[in-house]
C-alpha positions in Angstrom: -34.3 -94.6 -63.6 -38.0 -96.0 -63.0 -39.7 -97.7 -66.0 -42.2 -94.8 -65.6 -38.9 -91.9 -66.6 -39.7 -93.2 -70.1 -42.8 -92.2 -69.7 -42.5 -89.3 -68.6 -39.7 -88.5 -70.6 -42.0 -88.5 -73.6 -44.5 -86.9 -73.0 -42.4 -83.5 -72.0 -40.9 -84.3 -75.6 -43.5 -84.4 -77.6 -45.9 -81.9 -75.5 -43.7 -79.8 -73.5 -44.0 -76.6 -75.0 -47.9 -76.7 -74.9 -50.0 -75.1 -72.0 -52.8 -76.6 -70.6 -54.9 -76.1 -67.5 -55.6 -78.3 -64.5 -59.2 -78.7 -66.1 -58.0 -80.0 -69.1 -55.8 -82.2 -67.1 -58.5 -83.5 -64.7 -60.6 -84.4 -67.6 -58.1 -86.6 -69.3 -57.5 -88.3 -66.4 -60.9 -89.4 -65.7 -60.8 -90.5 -69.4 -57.8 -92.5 -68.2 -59.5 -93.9 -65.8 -62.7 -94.8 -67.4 -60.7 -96.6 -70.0 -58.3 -98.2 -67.7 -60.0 -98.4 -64.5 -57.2 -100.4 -63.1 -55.4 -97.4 -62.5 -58.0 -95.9 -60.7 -55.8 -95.9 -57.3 -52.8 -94.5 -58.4 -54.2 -91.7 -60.7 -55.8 -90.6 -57.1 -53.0 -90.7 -55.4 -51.2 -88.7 -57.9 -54.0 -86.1 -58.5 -54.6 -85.4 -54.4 -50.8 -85.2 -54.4 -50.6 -82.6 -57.2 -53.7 -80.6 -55.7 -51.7 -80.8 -52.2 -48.5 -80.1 -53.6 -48.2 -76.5 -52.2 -49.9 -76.9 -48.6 -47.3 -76.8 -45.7 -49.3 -79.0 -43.7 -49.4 -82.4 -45.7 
Protein backbone atom coordinates (compact mmCIF):
# COMPACT_ATOMS: atom_id res chain seq x y z
CA UNK A 1 0.00 0.00 0.00
CA UNK A 2 1.51 3.50 -0.94
CA UNK A 3 1.28 6.20 1.70
CA UNK A 4 -0.90 7.99 -0.90
CA UNK A 5 -3.91 4.70 -0.50
CA UNK A 6 -4.76 6.64 2.63
CA UNK A 7 -5.36 9.28 0.81
CA UNK A 8 -7.19 8.17 -1.51
CA UNK A 9 -8.99 5.90 0.65
CA UNK A 10 -10.55 8.90 2.23
CA UNK A 11 -11.60 10.87 0.09
CA UNK A 12 -13.88 7.97 -1.76
CA UNK A 13 -15.17 7.66 2.02
CA UNK A 14 -16.17 10.73 2.82
CA UNK A 15 -17.13 11.95 -0.95
CA UNK A 16 -17.80 8.93 -2.88
CA UNK A 17 -21.25 9.10 -3.45
CA UNK A 18 -21.17 12.77 -4.69
CA UNK A 19 -20.88 13.66 -8.54
CA UNK A 20 -18.88 16.22 -9.79
CA UNK A 21 -17.58 17.28 -13.13
CA UNK A 22 -14.08 17.49 -14.67
CA UNK A 23 -14.65 21.36 -14.37
CA UNK A 24 -15.15 21.31 -10.92
CA UNK A 25 -12.22 19.07 -10.64
CA UNK A 26 -9.84 21.20 -12.73
CA UNK A 27 -10.67 24.17 -10.68
CA UNK A 28 -9.81 22.58 -7.36
CA UNK A 29 -6.77 21.52 -8.66
CA UNK A 30 -5.39 24.79 -9.68
CA UNK A 31 -6.53 25.90 -6.13
CA UNK A 32 -4.22 23.11 -5.09
CA UNK A 33 -1.74 24.24 -6.79
CA UNK A 34 -1.79 27.84 -6.18
CA UNK A 35 -1.73 27.00 -2.49
CA UNK A 36 0.88 24.41 -2.69
CA UNK A 37 2.79 25.15 -5.74
CA UNK A 38 5.23 22.43 -4.87
CA UNK A 39 3.03 20.04 -6.30
CA UNK A 40 2.69 21.81 -9.38
CA UNK A 41 4.58 18.72 -11.37
CA UNK A 42 2.81 15.96 -10.14
CA UNK A 43 -0.83 17.47 -10.29
CA UNK A 44 0.23 17.79 -14.22
CA UNK A 45 1.23 14.67 -14.60
CA UNK A 46 -1.79 13.38 -13.05
CA UNK A 47 -4.29 15.66 -14.80
CA UNK A 48 -2.62 15.04 -18.65
CA UNK A 49 -2.79 11.35 -17.52
CA UNK A 50 -6.52 11.50 -16.62
CA UNK A 51 -7.37 13.64 -19.86
CA UNK A 52 -5.31 10.87 -21.89
CA UNK A 53 -6.71 8.11 -20.08
CA UNK A 54 -8.97 6.74 -22.92
CA UNK A 55 -6.64 7.49 -26.14
CA UNK A 56 -5.19 4.26 -27.60
CA UNK A 57 -2.15 5.96 -28.72
CA UNK A 58 -0.47 7.13 -25.42
Amino acid sequence: MYFTDRGIEELVERRGDEQVSLEWLGERLRDFVDLNPEFETPIERLATWLARLDDPDE
